[in-house]
C-alpha positions in Angstrom: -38.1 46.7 -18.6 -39.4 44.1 -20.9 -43.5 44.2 -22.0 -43.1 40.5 -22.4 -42.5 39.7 -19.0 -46.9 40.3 -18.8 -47.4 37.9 -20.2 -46.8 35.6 -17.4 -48.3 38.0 -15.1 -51.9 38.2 -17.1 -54.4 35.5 -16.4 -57.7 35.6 -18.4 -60.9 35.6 -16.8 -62.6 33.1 -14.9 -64.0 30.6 -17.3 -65.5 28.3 -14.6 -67.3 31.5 -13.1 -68.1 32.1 -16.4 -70.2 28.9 -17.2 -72.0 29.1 -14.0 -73.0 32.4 -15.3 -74.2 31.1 -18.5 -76.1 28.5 -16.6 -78.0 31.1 -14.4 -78.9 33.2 -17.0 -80.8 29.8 -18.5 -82.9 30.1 -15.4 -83.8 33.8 -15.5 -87.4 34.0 -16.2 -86.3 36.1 -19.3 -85.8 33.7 -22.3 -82.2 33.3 -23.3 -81.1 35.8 -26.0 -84.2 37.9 -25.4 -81.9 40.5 -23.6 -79.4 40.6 -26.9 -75.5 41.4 -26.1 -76.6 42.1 -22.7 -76.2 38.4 -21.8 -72.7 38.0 -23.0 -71.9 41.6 -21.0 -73.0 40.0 -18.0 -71.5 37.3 -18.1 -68.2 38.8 -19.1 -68.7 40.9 -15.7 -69.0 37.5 -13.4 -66.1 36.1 -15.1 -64.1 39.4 -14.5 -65.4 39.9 -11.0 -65.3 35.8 -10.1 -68.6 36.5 -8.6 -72.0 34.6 -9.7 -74.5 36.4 -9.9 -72.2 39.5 -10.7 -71.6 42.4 -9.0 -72.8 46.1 -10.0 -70.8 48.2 -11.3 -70.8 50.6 -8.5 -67.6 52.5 -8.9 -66.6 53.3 -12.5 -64.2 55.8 -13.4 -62.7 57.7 -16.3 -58.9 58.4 -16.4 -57.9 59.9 -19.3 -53.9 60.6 -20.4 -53.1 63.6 -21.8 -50.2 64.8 -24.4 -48.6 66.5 -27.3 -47.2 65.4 -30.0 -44.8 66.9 -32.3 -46.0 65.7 -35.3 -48.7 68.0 -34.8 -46.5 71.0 -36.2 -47.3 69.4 -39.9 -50.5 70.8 -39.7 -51.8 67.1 -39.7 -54.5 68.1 -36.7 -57.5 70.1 -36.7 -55.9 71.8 -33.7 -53.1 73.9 -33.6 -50.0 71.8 -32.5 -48.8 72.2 -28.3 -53.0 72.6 -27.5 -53.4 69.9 -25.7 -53.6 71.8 -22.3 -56.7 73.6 -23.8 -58.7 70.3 -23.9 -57.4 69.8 -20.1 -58.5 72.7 -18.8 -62.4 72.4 -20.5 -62.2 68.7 -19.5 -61.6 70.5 -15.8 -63.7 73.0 -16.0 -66.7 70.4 -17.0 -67.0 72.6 -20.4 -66.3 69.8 -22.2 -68.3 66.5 -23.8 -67.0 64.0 -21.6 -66.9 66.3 -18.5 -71.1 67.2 -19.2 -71.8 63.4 -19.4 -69.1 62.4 -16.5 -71.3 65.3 -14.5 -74.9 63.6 -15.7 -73.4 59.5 -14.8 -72.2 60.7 -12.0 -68.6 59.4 -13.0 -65.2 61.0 -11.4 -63.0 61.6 -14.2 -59.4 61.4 -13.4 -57.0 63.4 -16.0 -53.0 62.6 -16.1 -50.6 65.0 -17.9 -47.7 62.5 -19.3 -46.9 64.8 -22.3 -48.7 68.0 -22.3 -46.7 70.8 -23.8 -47.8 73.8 -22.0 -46.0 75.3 -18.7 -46.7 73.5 -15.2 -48.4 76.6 -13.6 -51.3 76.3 -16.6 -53.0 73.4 -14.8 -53.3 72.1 -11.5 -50.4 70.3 -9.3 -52.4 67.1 -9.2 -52.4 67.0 -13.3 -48.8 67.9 -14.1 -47.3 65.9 -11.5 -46.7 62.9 -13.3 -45.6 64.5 -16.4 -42.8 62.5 -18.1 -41.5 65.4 -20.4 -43.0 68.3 -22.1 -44.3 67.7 -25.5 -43.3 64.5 -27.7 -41.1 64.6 -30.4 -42.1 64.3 -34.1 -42.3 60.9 -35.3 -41.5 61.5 -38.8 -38.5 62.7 -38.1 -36.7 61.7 -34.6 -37.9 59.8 -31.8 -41.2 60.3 -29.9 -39.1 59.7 -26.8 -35.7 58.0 -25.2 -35.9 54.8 -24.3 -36.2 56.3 -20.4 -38.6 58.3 -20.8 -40.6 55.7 -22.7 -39.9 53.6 -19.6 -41.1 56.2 -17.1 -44.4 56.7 -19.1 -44.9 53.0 -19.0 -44.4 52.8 -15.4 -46.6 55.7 -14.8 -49.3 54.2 -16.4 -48.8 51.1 -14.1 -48.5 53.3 -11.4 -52.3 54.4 -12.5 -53.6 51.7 -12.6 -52.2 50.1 -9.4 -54.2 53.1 -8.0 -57.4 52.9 -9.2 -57.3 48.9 -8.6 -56.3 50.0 -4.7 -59.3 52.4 -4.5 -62.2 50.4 -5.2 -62.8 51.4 -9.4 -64.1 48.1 -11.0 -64.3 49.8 -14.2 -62.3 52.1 -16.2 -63.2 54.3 -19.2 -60.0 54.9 -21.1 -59.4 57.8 -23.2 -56.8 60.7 -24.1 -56.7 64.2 -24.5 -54.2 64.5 -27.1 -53.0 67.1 -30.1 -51.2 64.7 -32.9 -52.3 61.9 -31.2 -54.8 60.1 -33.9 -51.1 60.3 -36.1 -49.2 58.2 -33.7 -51.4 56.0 -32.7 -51.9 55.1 -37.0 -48.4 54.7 -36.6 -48.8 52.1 -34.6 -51.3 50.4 -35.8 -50.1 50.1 -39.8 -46.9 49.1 -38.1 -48.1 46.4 -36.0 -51.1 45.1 -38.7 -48.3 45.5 -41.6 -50.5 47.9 -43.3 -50.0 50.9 -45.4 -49.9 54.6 -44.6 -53.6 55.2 -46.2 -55.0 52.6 -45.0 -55.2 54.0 -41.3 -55.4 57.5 -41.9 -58.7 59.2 -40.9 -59.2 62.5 -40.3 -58.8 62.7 -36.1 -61.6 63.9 -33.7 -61.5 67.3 -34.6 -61.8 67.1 -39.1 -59.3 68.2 -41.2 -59.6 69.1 -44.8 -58.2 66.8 -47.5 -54.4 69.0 -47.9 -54.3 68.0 -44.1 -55.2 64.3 -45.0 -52.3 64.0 -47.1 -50.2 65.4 -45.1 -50.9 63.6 -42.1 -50.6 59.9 -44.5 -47.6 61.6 -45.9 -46.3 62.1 -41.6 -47.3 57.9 -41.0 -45.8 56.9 -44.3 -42.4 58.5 -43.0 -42.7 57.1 -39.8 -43.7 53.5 -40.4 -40.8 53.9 -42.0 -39.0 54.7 -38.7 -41.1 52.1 -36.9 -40.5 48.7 -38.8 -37.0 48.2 -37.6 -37.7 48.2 -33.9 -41.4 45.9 -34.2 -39.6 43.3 -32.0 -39.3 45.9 -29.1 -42.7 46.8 -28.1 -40.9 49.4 -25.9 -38.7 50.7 -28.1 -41.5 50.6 -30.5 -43.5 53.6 -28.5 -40.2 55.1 -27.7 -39.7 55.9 -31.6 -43.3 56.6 -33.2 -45.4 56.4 -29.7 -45.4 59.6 -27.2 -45.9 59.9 -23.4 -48.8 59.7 -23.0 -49.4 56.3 -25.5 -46.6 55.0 -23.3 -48.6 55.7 -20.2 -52.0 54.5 -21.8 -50.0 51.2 -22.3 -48.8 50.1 -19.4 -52.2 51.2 -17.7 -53.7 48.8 -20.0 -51.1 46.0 -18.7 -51.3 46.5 -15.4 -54.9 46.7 -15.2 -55.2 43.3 -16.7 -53.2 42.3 -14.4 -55.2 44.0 -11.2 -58.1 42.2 -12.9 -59.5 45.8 -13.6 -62.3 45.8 -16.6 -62.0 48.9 -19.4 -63.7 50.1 -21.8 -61.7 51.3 -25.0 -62.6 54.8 -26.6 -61.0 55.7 -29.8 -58.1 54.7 -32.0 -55.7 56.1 -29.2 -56.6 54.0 -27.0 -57.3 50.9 -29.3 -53.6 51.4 -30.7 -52.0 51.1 -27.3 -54.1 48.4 -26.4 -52.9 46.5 -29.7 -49.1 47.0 -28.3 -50.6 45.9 -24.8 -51.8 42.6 -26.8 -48.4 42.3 -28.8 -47.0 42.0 -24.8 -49.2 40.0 -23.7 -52.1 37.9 -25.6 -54.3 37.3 -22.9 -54.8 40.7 -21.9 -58.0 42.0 -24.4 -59.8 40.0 -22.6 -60.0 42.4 -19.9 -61.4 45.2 -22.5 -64.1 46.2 -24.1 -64.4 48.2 -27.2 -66.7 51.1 -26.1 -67.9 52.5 -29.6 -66.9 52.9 -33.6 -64.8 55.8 -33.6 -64.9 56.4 -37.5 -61.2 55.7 -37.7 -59.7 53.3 -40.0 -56.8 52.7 -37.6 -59.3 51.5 -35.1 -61.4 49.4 -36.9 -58.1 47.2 -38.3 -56.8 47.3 -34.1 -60.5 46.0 -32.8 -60.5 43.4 -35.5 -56.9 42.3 -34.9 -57.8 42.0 -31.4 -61.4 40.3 -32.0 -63.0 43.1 -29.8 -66.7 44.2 -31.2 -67.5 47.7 -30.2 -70.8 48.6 -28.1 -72.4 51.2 -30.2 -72.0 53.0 -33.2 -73.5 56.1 -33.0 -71.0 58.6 -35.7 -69.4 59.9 -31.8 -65.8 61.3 -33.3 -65.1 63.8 -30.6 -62.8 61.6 -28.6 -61.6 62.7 -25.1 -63.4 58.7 -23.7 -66.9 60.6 -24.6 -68.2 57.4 -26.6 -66.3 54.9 -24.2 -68.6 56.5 -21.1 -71.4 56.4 -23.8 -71.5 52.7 -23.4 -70.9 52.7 -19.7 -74.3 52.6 -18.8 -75.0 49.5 -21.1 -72.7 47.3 -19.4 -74.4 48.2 -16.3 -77.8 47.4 -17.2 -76.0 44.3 -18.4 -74.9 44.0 -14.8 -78.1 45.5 -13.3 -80.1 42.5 -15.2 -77.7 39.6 -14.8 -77.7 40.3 -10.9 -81.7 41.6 -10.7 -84.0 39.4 -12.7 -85.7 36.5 -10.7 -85.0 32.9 -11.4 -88.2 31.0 -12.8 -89.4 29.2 -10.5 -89.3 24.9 -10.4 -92.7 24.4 -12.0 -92.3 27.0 -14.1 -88.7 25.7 -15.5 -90.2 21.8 -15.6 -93.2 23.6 -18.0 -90.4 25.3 -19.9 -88.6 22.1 -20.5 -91.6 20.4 -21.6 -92.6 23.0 -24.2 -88.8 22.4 -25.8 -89.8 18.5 -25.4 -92.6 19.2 -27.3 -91.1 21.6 -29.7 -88.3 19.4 -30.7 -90.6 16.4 -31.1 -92.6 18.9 -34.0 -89.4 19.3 -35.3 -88.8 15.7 -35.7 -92.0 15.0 -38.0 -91.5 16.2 -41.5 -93.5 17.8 -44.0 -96.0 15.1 -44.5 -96.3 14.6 -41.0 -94.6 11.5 -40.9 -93.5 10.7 -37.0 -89.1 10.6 -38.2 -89.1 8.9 -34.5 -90.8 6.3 -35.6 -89.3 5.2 -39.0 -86.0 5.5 -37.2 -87.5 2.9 -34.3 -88.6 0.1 -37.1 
């Protein structure tokens, strides 16, 4: 398998559909720019969709890949290390933050064990299924996986998305449920930014102290270490300081792009896979959309290598796609208006057009109220 080969595969949206957009939200009887991001939301959506006026979002979904990660045992986590089946299970049992808003949107939420280090019989059949191996290893050390297994995750993740794409979802929230995760994914991200170990480190969704800071920049230092040798590779890049379940969120993000499948990014997880996604393929962020500010440094250096400006910013560090499916119900009022709003009507856009007549002509009159028109005629 070679990442690059989506590259061909990846087509951007539909910048014709895109411009008709553009042009009939000039005749909504809202003023253009009145409605604020919402415009350029919308607009994205018809381009995504090839539909003018778009489409609602009618069938969202949130799919979330789950996994352990060695590095976890340095105490670089403010979980213990091989928990990640914990968050699983209160993500299934809807005791969770994503699961109570999933429940209040209405929203399936789909959860896929690549990674999990827990036995089978702890969760259901329909979770485990796809696992790719049991735990990842640590990063610092040895490889996160082989260059199989790395393969198999990447596949599964295609295999996801080729799902949801044949099912009907039109949008995906994207997030993990990982222990160690926030580590790897740095990892990734100094590596592929040609940053330093401090730069990324934050202190993961669940806070850690500042011994566990250090230790966890100590962890990425050792690993970038591991990781600049094999940059050319993306695959063997996740293979060695990676983990099943980034693997997996990776070529999900691929192959979505390439089902024409919109998603909304949560945290740095998700945002460092989609930075070895864009690596593969430089079309595909334009399929994404940043769903929130995570408070990691790792995430804000990905969304800014990748020109993608998060939704909201509301301080959400729990993880687990919570502040991705926050933002889900902007982009469908973005959607809801772009569709919904009446067109002014033909007398009402001549009237429009002579008020700008009239507006620019003011303009052209200076200070003294000299008519510029007029000196430039003579």
């Amino acid at each position: 398998m070679n990442l690059d080969d989506f590259s061909d595969l990846i087509e951007r949206p539909d910048g014709g559909v895109r411009r008709d957009a553009e042009e009939r939200r000039e005749r909504l009887i809202v003023p253009p720019g009145a409605l604020g991001r919402l415009d350029e939301l919308g607009e994205w959506l018809s381009a995504a969709q090839q539909s003018v006026p778009v489409k609602a979002v009618a069938q969202p979904r949130v799919v979330l890949f789950a996994g352990d990660h060695g590095v976890a045992e340095l105490g670089v986590s403010g979980r213990a290390a091989g928990t990640a089946h914990e968050l699983v299970r209160a993500a299934l049992d809807g005791a969770s933050p994503v699961a109570v808003l999933a429940r209040r949107f209405s929203v399936p939420v789909r959860i896929v064990d690549a990674g999990v280090d827990c036995d089978p019989e702890l969760l259901p059949e329909s979770v485990v299924r796809h696992r790719v191996r049991r735990g990842s290893g640590r990063i610092d050390i040895e490889d996160a996986l082989t260059a199989e297994e790395a393969e198999r995750a990447v596949r599964l993740g295609m295999a996801i998305a080729d799902e949801e794409a044949d099912s009907g979802t039109d949008l995906v929230v994207l997030g993990d449920l990982s222990v160690g995760g926030t580590t790897a994914a740095a990892t990734l991200i100094a590596a592929l930014c040609g940053t330093d170990a401090s730069v990324v480190t934050g202190r993961g969704g669940a806070g850690i102290d500042d011994l566990a800071w250090m230790r966890k920049c100590a962890a990425i230092r050792d690993a970038l270490r591991r990781a600049r040798p094999v940059l050319g590779d993306q695959l063997e890049l996740l293979a060695t300081v990676g983990g099943a379940d980034l693997a997996a969120m990776t070529g999900f993000l691929l192959q979505s792009a390439v089902r024409r499948m919109p998603v909304i990014l949560d945290g740095v997880v998700a945002a460092a896979c989609a930075l070895v996604a864009q690596r593969a393929a430089f079309r595909a962020p334009d399929w994404w959309l940043a769903g929130q500010v995570s408070g990691e440094p790792a995430q804000s250096k990905a969304l800014d290598r990748m020109a993608l400006t998060p939704l909201l910013d509301h301080g959400v560090t729990v993880g687990e796609g919570t502040g991705a499916l926050l933002a889900l119900p902007l982009v469908q009022a973005a959607a809801a208006f772009a569709a919904e709003l009446p067109e002014r009507t033909p007398a009402a856009a001549e009237e429009t057009a002579a008020e700008d007549e009239d507006e620019a002509g003011a303009k052209d009159e200076d200070e003294d109220g000299v008519d510029v028109k007029a000196l430039d005629a003579t």
